[in-house]
C-alpha positions as CSV (number, residue, x, y, z in Angstrom):
1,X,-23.2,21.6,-43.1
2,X,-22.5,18.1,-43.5
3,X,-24.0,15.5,-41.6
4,X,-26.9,12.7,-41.0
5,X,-29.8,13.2,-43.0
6,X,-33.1,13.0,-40.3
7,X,-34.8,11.1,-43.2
8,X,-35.0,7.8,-42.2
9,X,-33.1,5.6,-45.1
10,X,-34.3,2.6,-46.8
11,X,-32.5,-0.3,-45.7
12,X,-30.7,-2.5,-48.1
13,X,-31.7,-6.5,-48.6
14,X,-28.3,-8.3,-48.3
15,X,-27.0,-9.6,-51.5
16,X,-27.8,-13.6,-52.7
17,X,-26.3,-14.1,-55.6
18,X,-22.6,-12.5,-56.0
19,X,-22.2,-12.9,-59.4
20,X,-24.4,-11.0,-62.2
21,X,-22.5,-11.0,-65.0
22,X,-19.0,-12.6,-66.6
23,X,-16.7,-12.0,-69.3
24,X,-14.4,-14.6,-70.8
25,X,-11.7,-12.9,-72.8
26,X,-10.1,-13.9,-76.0
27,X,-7.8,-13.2,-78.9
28,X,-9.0,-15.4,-81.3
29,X,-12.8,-14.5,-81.3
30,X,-14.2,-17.2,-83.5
31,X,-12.2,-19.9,-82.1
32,X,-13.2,-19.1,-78.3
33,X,-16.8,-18.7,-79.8
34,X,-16.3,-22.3,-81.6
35,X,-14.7,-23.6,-78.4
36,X,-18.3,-22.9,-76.2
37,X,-20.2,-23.7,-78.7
38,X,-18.8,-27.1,-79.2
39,X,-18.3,-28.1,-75.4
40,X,-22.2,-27.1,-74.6
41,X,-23.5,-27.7,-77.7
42,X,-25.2,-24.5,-78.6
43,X,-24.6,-21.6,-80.6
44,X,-23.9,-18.0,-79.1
45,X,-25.5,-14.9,-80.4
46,X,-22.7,-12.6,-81.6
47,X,-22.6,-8.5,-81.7
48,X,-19.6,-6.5,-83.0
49,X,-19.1,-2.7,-82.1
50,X,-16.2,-1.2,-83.2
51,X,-13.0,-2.9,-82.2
52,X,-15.3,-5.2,-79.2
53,X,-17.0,-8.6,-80.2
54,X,-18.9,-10.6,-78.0
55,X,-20.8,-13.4,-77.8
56,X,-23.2,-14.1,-75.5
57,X,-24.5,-17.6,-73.5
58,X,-28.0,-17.7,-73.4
59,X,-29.5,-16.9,-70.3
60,X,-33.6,-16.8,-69.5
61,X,-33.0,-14.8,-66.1
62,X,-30.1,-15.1,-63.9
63,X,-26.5,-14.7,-64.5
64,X,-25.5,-13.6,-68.0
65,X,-22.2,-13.8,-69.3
66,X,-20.1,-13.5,-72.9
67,X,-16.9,-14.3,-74.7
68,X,-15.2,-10.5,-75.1
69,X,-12.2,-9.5,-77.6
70,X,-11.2,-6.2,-78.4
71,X,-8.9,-3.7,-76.5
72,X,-8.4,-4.9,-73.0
73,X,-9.5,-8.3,-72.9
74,X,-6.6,-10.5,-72.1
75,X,-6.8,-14.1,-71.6
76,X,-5.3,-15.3,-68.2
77,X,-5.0,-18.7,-66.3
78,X,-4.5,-16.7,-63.3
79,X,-6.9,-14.9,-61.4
80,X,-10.7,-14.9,-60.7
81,X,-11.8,-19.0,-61.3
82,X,-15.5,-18.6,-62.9
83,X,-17.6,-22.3,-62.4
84,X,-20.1,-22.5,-65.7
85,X,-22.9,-24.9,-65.2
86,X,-22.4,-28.1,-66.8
87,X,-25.9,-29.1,-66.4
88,X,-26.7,-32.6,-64.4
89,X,-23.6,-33.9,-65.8
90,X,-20.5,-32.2,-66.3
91,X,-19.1,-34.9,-67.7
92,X,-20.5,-34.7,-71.2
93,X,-19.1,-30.9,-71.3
94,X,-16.1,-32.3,-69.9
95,X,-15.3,-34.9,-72.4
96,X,-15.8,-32.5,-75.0
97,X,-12.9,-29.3,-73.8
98,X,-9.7,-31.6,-75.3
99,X,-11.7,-32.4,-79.0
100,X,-12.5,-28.4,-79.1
101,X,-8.9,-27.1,-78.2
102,X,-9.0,-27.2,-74.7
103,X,-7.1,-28.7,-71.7
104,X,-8.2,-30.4,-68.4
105,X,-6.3,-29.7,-65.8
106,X,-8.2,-31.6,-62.9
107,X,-10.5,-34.4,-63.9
108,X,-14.5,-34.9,-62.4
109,X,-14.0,-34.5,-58.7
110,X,-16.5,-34.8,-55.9
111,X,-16.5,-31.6,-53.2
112,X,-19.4,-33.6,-51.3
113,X,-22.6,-35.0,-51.8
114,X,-24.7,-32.0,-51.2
115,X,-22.5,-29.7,-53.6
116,X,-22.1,-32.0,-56.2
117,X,-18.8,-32.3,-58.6
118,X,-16.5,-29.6,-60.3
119,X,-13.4,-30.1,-63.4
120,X,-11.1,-27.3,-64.1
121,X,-10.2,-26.8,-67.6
122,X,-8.0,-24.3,-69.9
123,X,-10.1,-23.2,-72.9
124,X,-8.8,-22.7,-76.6
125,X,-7.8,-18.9,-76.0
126,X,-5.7,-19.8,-72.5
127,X,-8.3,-19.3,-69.6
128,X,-8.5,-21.1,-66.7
129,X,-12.5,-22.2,-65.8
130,X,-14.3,-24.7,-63.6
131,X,-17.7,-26.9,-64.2
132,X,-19.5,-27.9,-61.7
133,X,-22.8,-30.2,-61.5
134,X,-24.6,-31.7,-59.3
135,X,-23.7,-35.7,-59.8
């Protein structure tokens, strides 16, 4: 019979940090990969499986995430709004999205003084995205 089990259960530790991992899809692999890599100045590591490629942003510990194309990875500006760090600055990522491909659709803008600044931005495949720092 169904029912309770007497044992007592472990009790779970509220979640902290929502967000473990993010994709940004694409069409045009190398050109989202080019995009990133230009706007934070680095250079992803890339994998290709069968018909998926990805790319990944570095990441020590923390939240992970990668550029995705293959079957099922649509860019969108609607939906889900992912904020990347931009470091202590997101200007200098900022002024980098137009020479890379990209659009800005709302410039530097303060949300207050204790949660710093955040710029939305279309990337070279078509997604929408958000910075934010902390001046």
């Amino acid at each position: 019979m169904g029912g309770v089990s007497s044992k007592k259960q472990k009790e779970e530790k509220p979640v902290k940090n929502f967000i473990s991992w993010f994709e940004i899809p694409a069409v045009n692999f190398q050109q989202a990969v080019d995009f990133y890599n230009h706007i934070f100045q680095m250079e992803m590591e890339k994998n290709f499986e069968g018909n998926y490629a990805m790319a990944f942003f570095p990441a020590n510990k923390g939240v992970g995430g990668a550029i995705v194309a293959g079957p099922g990875s649509t860019p969108s500006d609607t939906g889900p709004l992912i904020y990347l760090n931009a470091g202590s600055d997101l200007s200098h990522v900022l002024e980098r999205v137009e020479p890379a491909g990209g659009r800005i659709v709302m410039s530097k803008t303060l949300i207050n003084k204790e949660s710093g600044y955040f710029a939305i931005f279309i990337d070279s495949e078509g997604n929408k995205l958000a910075l934010h720092s902390n001046k």
